[in-house]
C-alpha positions as CSV (number, residue, x, y, z in Angstrom):
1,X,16.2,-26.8,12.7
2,X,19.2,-25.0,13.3
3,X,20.1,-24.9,10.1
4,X,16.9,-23.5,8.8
5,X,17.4,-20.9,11.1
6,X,21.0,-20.1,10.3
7,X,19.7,-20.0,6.7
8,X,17.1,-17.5,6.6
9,X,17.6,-14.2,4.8
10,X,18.5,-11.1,6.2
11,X,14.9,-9.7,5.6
12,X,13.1,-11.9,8.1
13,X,15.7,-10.9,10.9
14,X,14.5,-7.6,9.8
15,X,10.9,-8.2,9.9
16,X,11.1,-9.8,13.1
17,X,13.0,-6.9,14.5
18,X,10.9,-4.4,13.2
19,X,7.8,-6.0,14.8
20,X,9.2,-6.5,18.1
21,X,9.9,-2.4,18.3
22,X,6.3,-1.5,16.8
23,X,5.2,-3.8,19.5
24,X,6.7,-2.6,22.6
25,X,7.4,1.3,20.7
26,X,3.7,2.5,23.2
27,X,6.3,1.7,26.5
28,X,8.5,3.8,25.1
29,X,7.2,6.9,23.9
30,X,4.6,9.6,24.6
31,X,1.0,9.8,23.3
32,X,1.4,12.2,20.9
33,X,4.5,10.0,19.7
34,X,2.4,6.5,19.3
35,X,-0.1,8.9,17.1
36,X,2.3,9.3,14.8
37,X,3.8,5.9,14.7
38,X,0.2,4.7,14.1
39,X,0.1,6.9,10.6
40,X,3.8,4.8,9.9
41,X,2.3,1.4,10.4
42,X,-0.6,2.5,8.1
43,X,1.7,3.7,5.2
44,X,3.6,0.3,6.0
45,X,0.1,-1.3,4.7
46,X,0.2,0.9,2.6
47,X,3.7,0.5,0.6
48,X,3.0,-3.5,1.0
49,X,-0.1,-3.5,-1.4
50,X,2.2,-1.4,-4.0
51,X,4.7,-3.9,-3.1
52,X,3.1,-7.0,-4.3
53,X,2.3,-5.6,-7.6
54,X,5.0,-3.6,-8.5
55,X,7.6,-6.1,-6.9
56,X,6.0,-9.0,-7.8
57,X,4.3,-8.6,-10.9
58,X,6.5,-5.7,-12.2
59,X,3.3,-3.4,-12.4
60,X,4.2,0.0,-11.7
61,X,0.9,1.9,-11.1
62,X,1.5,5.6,-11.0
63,X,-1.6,6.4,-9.1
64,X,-2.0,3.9,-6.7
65,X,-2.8,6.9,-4.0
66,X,-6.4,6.5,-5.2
67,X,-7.4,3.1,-4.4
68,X,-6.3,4.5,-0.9
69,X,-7.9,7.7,-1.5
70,X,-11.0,5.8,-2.6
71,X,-11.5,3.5,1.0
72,X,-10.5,6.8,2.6
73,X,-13.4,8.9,1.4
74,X,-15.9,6.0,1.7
75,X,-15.1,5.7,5.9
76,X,-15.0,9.6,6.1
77,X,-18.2,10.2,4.4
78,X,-19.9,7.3,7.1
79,X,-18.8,9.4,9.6
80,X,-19.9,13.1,8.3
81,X,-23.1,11.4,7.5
82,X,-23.8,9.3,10.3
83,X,-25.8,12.5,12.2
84,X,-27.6,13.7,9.0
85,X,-26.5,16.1,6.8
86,X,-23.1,17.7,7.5
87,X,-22.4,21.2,7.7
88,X,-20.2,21.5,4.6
89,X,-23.2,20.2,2.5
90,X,-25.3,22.3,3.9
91,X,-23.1,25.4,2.9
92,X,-24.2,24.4,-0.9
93,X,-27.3,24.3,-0.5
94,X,-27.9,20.2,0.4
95,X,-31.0,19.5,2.8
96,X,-31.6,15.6,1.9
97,X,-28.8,13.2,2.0
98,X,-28.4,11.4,-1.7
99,X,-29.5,7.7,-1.6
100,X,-25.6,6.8,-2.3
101,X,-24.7,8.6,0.9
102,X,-27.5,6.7,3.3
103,X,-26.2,3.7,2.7
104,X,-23.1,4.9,4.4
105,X,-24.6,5.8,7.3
106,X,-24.5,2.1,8.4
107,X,-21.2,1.7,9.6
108,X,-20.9,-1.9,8.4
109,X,-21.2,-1.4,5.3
110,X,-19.4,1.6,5.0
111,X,-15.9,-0.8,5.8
112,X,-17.5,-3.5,3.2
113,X,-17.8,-1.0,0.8
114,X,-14.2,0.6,1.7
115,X,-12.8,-2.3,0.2
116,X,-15.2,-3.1,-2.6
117,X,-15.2,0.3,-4.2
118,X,-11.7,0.1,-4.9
119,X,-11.5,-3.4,-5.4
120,X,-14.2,-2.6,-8.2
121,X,-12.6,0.2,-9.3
122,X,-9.3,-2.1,-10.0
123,X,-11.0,-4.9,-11.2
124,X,-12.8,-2.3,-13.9
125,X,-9.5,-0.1,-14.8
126,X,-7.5,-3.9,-14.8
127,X,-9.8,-5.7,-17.1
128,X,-9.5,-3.1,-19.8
129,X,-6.0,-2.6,-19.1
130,X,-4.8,-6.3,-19.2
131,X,-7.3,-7.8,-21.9
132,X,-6.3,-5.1,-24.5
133,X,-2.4,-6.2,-23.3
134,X,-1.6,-2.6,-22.4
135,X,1.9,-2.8,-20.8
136,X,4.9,-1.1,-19.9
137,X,4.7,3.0,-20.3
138,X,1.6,3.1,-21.3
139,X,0.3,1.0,-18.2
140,X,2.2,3.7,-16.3
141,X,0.5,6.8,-18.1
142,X,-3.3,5.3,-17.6
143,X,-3.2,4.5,-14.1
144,X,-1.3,8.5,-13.4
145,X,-3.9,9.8,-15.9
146,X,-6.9,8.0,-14.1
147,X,-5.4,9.1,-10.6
148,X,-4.8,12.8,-11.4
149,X,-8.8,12.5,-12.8
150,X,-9.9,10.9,-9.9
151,X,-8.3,13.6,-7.7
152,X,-10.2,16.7,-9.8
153,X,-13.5,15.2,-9.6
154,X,-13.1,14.9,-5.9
155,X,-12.0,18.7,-6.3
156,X,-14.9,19.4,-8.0
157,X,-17.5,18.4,-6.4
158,X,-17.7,20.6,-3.4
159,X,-21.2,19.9,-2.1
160,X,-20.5,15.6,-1.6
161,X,-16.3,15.9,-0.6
162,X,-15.8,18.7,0.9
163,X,-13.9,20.2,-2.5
164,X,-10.1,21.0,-1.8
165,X,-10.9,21.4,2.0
166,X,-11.4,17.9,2.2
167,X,-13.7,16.2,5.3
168,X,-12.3,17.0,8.3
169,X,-13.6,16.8,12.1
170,X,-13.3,12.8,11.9
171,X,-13.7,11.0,15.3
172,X,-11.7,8.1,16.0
173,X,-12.5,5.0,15.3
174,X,-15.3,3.3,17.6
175,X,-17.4,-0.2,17.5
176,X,-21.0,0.7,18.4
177,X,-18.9,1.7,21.9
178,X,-16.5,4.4,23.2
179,X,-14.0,5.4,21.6
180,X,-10.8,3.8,20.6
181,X,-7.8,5.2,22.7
182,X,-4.8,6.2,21.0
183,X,-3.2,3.4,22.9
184,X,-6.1,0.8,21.6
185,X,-6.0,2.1,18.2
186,X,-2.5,1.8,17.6
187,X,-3.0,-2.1,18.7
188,X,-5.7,-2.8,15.9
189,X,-3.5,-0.8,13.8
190,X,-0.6,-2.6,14.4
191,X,-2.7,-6.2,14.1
192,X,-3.9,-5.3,10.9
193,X,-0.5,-4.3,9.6
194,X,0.8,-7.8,11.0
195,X,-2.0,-9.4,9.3
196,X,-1.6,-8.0,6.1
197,X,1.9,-8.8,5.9
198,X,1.9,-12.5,6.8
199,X,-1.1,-12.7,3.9
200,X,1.3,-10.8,1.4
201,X,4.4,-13.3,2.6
202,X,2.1,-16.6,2.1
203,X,0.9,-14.7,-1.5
204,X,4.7,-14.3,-2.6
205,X,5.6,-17.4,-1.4
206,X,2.6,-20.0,-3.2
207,X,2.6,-20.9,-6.6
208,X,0.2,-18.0,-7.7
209,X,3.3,-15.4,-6.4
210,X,5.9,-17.6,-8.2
211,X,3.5,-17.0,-11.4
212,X,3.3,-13.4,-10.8
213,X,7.3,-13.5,-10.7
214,X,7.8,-15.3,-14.4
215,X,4.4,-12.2,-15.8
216,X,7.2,-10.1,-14.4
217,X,10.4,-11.9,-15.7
218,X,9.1,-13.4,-19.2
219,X,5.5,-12.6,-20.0
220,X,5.9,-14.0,-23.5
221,X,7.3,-17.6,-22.3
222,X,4.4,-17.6,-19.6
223,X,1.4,-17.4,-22.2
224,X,3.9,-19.7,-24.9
225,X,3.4,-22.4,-21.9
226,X,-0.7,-22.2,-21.7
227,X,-1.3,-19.4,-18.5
228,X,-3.2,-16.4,-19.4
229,X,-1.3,-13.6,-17.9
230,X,-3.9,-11.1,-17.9
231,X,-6.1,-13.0,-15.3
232,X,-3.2,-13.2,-13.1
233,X,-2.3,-9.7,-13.1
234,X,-5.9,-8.8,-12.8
235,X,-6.4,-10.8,-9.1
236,X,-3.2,-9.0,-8.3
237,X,-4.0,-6.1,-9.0
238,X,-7.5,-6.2,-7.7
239,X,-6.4,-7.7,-4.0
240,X,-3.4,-4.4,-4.2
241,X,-6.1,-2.1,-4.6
242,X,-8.3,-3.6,-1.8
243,X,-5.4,-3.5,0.7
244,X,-4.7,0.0,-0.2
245,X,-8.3,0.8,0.6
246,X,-7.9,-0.4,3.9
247,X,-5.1,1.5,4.5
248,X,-7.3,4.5,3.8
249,X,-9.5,3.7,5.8
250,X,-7.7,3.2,9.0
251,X,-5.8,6.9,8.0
252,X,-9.1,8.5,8.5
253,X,-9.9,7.4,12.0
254,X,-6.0,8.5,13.0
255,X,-6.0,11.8,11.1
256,X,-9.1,12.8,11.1
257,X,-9.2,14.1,8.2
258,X,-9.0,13.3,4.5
259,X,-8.7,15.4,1.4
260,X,-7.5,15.0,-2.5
261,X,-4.3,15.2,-1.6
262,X,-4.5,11.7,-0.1
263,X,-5.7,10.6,-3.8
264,X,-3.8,12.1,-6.5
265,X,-0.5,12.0,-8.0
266,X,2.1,13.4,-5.3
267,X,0.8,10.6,-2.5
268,X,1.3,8.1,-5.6
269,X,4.9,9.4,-6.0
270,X,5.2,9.3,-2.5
271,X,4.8,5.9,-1.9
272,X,6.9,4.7,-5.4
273,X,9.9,6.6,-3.7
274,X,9.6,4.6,-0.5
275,X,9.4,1.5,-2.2
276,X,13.0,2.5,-4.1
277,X,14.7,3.3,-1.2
278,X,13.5,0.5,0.8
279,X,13.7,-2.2,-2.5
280,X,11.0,-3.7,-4.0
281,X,10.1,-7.8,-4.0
282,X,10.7,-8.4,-1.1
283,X,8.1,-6.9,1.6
284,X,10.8,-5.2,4.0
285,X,12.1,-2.9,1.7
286,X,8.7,-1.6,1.2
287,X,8.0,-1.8,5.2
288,X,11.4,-0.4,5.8
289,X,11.3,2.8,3.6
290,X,7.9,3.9,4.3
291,X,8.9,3.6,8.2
292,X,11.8,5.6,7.7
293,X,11.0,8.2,5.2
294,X,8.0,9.0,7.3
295,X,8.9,9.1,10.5
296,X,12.1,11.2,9.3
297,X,9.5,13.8,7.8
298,X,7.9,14.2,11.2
299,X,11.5,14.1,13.1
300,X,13.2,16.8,10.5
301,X,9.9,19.0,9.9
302,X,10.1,19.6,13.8
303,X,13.7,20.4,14.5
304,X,13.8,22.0,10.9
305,X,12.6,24.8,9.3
306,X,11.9,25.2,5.8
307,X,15.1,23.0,4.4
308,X,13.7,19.3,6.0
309,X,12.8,18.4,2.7
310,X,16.0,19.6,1.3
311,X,17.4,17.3,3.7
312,X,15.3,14.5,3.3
313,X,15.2,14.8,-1.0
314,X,19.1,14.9,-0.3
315,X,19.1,11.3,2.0
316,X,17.0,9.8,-0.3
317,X,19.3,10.9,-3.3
318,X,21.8,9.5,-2.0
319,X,20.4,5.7,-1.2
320,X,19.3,5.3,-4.4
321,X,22.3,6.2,-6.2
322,X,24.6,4.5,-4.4
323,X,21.9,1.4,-3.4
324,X,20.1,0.5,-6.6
325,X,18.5,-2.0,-5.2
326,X,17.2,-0.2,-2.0
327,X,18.8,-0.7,1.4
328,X,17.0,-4.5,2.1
329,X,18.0,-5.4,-1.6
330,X,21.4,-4.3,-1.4
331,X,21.4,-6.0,2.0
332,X,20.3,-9.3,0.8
333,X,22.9,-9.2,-2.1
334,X,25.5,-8.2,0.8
335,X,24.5,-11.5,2.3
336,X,24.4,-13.6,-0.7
337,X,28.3,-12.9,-1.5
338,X,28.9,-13.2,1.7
339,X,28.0,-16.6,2.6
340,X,28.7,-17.8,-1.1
341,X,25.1,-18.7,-1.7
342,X,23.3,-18.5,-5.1
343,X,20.0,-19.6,-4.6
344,X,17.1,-17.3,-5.7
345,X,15.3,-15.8,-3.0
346,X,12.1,-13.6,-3.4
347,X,13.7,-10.9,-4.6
348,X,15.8,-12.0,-7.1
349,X,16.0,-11.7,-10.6
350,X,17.0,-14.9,-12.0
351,X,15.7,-17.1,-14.2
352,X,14.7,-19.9,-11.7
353,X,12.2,-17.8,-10.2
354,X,10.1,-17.9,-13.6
355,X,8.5,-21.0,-15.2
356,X,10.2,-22.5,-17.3
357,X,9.9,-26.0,-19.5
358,X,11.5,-28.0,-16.4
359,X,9.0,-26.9,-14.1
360,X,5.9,-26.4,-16.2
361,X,3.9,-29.7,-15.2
362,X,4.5,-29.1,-11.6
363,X,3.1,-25.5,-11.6
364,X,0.4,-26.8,-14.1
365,X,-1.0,-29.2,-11.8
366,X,-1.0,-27.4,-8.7
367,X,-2.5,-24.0,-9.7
């Protein structure tokens, strides 16, 4: 037992750490402070459902703001349309709610569809994708094509999103009752972020992550050996683009308010920048750099004026040059050479992560 214990990577030390601060961070700070931390723990969801695709299966999507832009939009629409029309619809002219937007007025299936409408979405975009073997760059320039689309159409149509202004006025998030508390919200908040991570551990850790490791370590050699690597990185890509719709969802309810912005290309950056200072493929990286870089923004923006980002741009310079890997990869390699070990972890590169001949009929029969 012991031994196990002694043994585990850095990165659960971290996780566990990390946890126990988000846990007792409400004792600590004021209100307006846990209202922030609550918009950290939901880009933590966030960066974990790029981090399982891009970590895991190598898939860099470019635009993965609007799966969370998509479960954003769905929530904030139930609410501006829970009452009837809403006022900026009725600036254009709108006297009759569409039949689309009735359905949302039922709260329950306005969080159904928050995940299904990007789930869809992925599944759709993925099948095309992945069947036709589109890989690589060009993978890259369909999903930032699709997002920077997706964004201009919300733009555009003024009388159902609000246009540019985006939906604002939002109340917080309530169950038929009063309500939530900043305090209550940040709890939920908090339990969904836990949840979401131990599903994303179990998923990197069972033989469908190990799978998703060798369609990002040897593609080829996984189809030679009989797997069809486009159904895997469909499901992957499908369940990434559900979690991220949650996310959205539970921003709306904290900011009140959602607009493009939260859909389009510079969130999708956003969130590729704290997964390479954090490091990718291994969950804390991608916990650990959206907590920081985020709660820096807010820290710097108020003691700063203009030049935070100047600051910030220059921190974040400077860990990825000199930390390649991101500060939990570069910390897991720091404890590999210490302690002499070479096994592969979760993170790493090697070839015993991927199936290979050896291992075939084991994988084989249990998948």
């Amino acid at each position: 037992m012991l031994n196990k214990i002694r043994n585990l990577g850095i990165e659960k030390y971290i996780d566990l750490f990390l946890f126990i601060f988000l846990i007792s961070f409400p004792l600590l700070a004021s209100p307006f402070r846990v209202e922030l931390m609550s918009k950290c723990v939901i880009y933590l969801i966030f960066a974990l459902s790029l981090d399982i695709l891009w970590g895991s299966a190598g898939l860099m999507n470019l635009g993965h703001a609007m799966f969370f832009g998509l479960g954003g939009y769905v929530l904030a629409l139930s609410y501006a349309v829970k009452n009837g029309v809403p006022a900026f619809m009725v600036s254009f002219g709108v006297t009759e709610l569409p039949w689309f937007m009735q359905i949302l007025q039922n709260q329950a299936v306005a969080f159904l569809l928050g995940l299904l409408v990007p789930g869809a979405v992925a599944a759709l975009l993925g099948y095309f994708i992945f069947t036709s073997r589109v890989k690589g760059v060009f993978f890259n320039i369909i999903t930032l094509a699709l997002a920077s689309l997706i964004e201009l159409f919300f733009n555009n149509q003024q009388k159902y999103t609000g246009g540019a202004n985006g939906i604002s006025g939002l109340p917080p998030l309530s169950f038929g009752g009063p309500p939530l508390s900043i305090l209550e919200t940040y709890y939920l908040v908090l339990v969904v972020a836990l949840l979401v991570y131990i599903f994303c551990r179990w998923l990197n850790n069972c033989r469908f992550g190990l799978i998703l490791r060798s369609v990002r370590e040897n593609e080829s050699r996984l189809q030679f050996l009989g797997f069809n690597p486009a159904a895997f990185k469909l499901v992957v890509f499908v369940v990434s683009g559900m979690i991220a719709g949650l996310s959205g969802m539970l921003y709306v309810p904290v900011n009140s308010f959602i607009s493009p912005n939260n859909i389009g290309v510079v969130f999708s950056t956003s969130v590729l920048v704290w997964l390479a200072v954090g490091g990718r493929g291994n969950l804390t990286g991608a916990m650990i750099g959206a907590f920081l870089i985020t709660w820096m923004e807010s820290l710097l923006s108020e003691r700063l004026d203009d030049s935070w980002q100047l600051v910030l741009g220059a921190v974040m310079l400077i860990v990825v040059v000199f930390f390649p890997k991101g500060i939990i990869g570069s910390l897991i390699d720091w404890q590999k050479n210490k302690s002499g070990q070479h096994q592969p972890s979760e993170c790493d590169d090697s070839a015993k992560q991927a199936i290979t001949p050896d291992n075939y009929n084991v994988i084989r029969e249990k998948v």
